[in-house]
N, C-alpha and C positions, 0 to 999 in steps of 0.2 A: 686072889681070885675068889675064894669062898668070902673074904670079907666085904669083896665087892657087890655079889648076889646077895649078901645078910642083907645090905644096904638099901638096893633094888627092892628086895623083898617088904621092906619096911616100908621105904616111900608109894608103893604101891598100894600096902595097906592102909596106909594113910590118907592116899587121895580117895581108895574106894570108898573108906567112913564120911570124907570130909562131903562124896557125891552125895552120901545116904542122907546125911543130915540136912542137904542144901535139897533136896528131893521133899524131905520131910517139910521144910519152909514153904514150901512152893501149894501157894492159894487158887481157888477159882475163883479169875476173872468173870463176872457176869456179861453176859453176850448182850447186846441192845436188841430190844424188840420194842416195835413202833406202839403208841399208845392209841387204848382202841376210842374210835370216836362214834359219833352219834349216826348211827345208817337216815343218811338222807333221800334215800332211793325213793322213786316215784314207783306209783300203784293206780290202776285202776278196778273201783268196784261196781259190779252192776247186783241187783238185787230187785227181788219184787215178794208181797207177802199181800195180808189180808185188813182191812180198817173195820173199827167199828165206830163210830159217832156215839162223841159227848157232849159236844155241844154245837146244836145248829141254830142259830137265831139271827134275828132282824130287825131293823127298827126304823121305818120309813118317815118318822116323826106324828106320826099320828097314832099308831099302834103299836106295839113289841109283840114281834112274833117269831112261836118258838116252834121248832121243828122236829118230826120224830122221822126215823131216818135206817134202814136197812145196814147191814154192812157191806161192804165195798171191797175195792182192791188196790194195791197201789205198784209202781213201778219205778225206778230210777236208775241213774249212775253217779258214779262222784269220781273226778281226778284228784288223788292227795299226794302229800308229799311227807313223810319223815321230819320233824324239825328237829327234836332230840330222840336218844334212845328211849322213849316213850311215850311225849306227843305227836300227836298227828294233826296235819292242818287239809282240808279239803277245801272243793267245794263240787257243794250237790246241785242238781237238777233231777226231781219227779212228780210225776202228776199221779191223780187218783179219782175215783169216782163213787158215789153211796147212791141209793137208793132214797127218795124224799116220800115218806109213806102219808103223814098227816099236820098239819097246823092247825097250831091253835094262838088265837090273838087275846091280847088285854083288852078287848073291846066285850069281849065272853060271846057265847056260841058254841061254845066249844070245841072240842077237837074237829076238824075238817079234813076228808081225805082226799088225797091229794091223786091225780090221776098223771100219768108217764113224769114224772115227779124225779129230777135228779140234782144233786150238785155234786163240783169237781173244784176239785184244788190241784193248782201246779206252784212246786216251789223252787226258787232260787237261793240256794245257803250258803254260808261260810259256815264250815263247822271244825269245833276243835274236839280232837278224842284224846283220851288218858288210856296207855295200855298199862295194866299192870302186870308185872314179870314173874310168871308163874314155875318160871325155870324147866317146863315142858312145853308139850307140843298147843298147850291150852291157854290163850292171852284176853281174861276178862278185860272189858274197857268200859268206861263211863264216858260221857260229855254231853257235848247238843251243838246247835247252832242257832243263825240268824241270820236273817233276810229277806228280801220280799215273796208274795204270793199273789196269785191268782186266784179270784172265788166267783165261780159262775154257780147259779141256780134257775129251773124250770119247772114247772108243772101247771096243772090246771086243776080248780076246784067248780066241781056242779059243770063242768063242758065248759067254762070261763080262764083263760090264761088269768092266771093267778100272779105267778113269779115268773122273772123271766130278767134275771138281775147279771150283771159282770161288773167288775173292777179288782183293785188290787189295795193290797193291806201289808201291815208290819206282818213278818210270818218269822216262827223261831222252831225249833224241835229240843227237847231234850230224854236223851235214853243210855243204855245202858247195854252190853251182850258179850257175846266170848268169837273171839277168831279159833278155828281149830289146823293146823296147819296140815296138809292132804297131799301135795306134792311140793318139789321145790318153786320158790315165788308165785305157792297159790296156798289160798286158805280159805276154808268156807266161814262164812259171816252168820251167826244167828243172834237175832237182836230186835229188842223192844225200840220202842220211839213214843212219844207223845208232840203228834203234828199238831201245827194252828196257822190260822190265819187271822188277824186279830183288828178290829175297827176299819173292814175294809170299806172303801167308799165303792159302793157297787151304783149302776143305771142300770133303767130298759131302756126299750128301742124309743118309747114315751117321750126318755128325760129324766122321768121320775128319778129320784135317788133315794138310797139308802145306806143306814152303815149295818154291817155284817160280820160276823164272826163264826169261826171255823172250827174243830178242834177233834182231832178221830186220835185212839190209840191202833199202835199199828205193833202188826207181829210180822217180822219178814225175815226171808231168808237172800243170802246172796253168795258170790265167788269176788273176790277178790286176787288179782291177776299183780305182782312186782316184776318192776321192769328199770 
């Protein structure tokens, strides 16, 4: 009987080592976790900030004339979308307006001022942005875009309609700003732009025609909404 429990006793000792070492072998399985991919979520931005004029000119084939010009305001929205975890594809619509203070033409007289004197640009864009990943709440971006524009201009010199011009041109932006993120799927936008409007074929009520060129730096602020 005691040889029988020596016996017991041993085999017992035996399997509990044999448990300990088969324990000891025993690896971690890594768990599957899904790989992350690029957020292609939609966003809408609206924004509006303030233009100065750099270049306002005209060229009706007989003279070139160049225009001095107030600053102004501007307004828009853009629908975008996520393409990678970085770029952004949109597209904008804003218009704006300056002040047209005086002309002066290549024909010499020099500067002329101009009285209730304005032009306005409205733009159609594709534009593409660069976020880059700051690993906080702050995501500088660079890009621009491209597409058509609207350039009307008005005023009168000495009580005489002077300008009085509209049509449409290549129009592109390129700028540069930081998203700061403020709630979830909202971030405020502050950011530069360099607008244009570039070889537009503008008319009056006349016929006349002319080409025209646009170009205001712009500083704006906006909210951006993901959705």
């Amino acid at each position: 009987m005691k040889l029988t429990r020596v016996l017991l006793s041993g085999v017992a000792a035996v399997a509990m080592a044999g448990a300990a070492q088969a324990a000891d072998l025993i690896v971690d399985v890594p768990t599957y976790e899904p790989v992350a991919v690029a957020d292609t979520g939609w966003y809408l931005s609206v924004f509006a900030g303030a233009q100065w004029p750099g270049i306002v000119e005209a060229d009706d084939g007989n003279q070139d004339l160049d225009f001095s010009a107030d600053a102004g305001w501007l307004f828009g929205a853009a629908l975008g979308a996520h393409v990678t975890d970085n770029l952004r594809a949109e597209l904008e619509l804003s218009t704006g307006s300056v002040g047209l203070v005086d002309v002066t033409s290549s024909l010499g007289g020099g500067a002329q001022p101009i009285t209730d004197g304005s032009a306005g640009a409205t733009y159609l864009l594709g534009n593409l942005w660069f976020d880059i990943d700051s690993g906080s709440g702050f995501t500088p971006y660079i890009g621009g875009g491209i597409g058509a524009g609207y350039l009307t201009a008005e005023g009168t010199v000495g009580g005489t309609p002077f300008v009085d011009l509209a049509g449409w041109g290549l129009a592109y932006q390129l700028g540069a700003g930081v998203k700061v993120d403020v709630a979830d799927n909202i971030a405020l936008d502050l950011g530069y732009r360099w607008k244009s409007i570039v070889n537009a074929d503008v008319e009056d009520n006349a016929g006349n025609s002319a080409t025209a060129t646009f170009g205001s730096h712009v500083l704006q602020v906006g909210l951006t909404f993901g959705f």
